[in-house]
C-alpha positions as CSV (number, residue, x, y, z in Angstrom):
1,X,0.0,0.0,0.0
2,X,3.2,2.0,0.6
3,X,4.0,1.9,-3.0
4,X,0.4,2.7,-4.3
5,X,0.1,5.9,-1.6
6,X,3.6,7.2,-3.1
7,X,2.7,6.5,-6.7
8,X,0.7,10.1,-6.8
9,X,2.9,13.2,-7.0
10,X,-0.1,15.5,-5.0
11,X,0.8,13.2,-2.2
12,X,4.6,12.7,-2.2
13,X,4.8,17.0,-1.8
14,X,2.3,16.8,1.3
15,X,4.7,14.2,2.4
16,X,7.4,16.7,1.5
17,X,5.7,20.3,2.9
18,X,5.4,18.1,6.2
19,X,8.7,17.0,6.5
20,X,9.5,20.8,7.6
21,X,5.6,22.1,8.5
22,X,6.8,25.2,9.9
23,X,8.7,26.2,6.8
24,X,5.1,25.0,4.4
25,X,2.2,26.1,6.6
26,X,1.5,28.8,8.6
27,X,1.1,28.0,12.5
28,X,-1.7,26.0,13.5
29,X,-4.0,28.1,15.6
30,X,-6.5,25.8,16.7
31,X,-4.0,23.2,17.9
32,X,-4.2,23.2,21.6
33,X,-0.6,24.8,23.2
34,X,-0.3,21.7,25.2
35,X,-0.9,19.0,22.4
36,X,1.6,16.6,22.4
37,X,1.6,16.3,18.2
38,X,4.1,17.9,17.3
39,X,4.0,18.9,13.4
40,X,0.6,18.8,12.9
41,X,-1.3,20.0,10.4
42,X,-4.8,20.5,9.9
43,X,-6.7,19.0,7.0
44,X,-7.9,22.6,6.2
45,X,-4.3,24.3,5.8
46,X,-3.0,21.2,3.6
47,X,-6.1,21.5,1.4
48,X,-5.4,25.1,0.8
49,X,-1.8,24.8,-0.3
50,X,-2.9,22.0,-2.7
51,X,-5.4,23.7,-4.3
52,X,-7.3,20.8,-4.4
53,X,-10.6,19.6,-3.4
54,X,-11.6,19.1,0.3
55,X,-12.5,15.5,-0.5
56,X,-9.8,14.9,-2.8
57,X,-7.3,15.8,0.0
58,X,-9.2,13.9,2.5
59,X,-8.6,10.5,0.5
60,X,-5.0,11.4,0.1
61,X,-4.7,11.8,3.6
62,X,-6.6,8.8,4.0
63,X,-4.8,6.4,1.9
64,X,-1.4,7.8,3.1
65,X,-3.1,7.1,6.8
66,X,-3.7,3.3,6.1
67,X,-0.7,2.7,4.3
68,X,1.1,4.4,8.2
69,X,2.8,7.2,5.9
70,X,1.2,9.9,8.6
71,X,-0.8,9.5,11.9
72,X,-3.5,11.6,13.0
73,X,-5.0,13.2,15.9
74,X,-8.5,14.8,16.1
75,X,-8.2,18.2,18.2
76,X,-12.2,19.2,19.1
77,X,-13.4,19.6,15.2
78,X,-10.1,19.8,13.6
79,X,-8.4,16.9,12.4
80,X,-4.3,17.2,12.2
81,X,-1.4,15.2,10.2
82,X,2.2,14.5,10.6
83,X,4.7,12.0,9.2
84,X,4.8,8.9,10.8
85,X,8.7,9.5,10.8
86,X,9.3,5.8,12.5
87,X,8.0,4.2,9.4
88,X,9.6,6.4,6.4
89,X,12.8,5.5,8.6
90,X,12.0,1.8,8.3
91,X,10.8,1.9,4.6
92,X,14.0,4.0,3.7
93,X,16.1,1.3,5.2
94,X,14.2,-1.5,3.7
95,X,14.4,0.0,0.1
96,X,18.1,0.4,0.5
97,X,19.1,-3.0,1.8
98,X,16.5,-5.2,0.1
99,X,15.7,-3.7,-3.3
């Protein structure tokens, strides 16, 4: 599913703009001061810097979700991504030493 998620180039650049958030979005005002997730971005600021569709960016998110790409965390009615760092870090070292 890894493969399949990365196969789209809309979602390798959100991978990308969240691999340095601060530098891609502006600060996330509705994420509570004391959250513990750090990175995250709301659906709503990724959807604007794609230019694409709320649903659109919504299944992008979600595939990239299932495949374990990013991990979530719902904050009252705002839902916010990261990279699920852990895992590119395993996948990286898997593509280098097996493929």
């Amino acid at each position: 599913m890894i493969f399949k998620a990365l196969s789209n180039e809309s979602r390798r650049q959100i991978l990308e703009w969240l691999k340095h958030p601060e530098q891609h979005f502006d600060p996330q005002i509705y994420l509570p001061k004391d959250a513990d997730f750090k990175g995250g971005i709301c659906v709503g600021s990724i959807q604007t810097k794609t230019g694409l569709t709320q649903s659109v960016v919504s299944s992008y998110l979600s595939m990239m979700l299932q495949a374990g790409l990013l991990e979530s965390r719902r904050y009252g009615q705002w839902t916010y991504y990261r990279r699920n760092e852990q895992l590119l870090r395993e996948f990286t070292e898997y593509m280098r030493n097996e493929l």
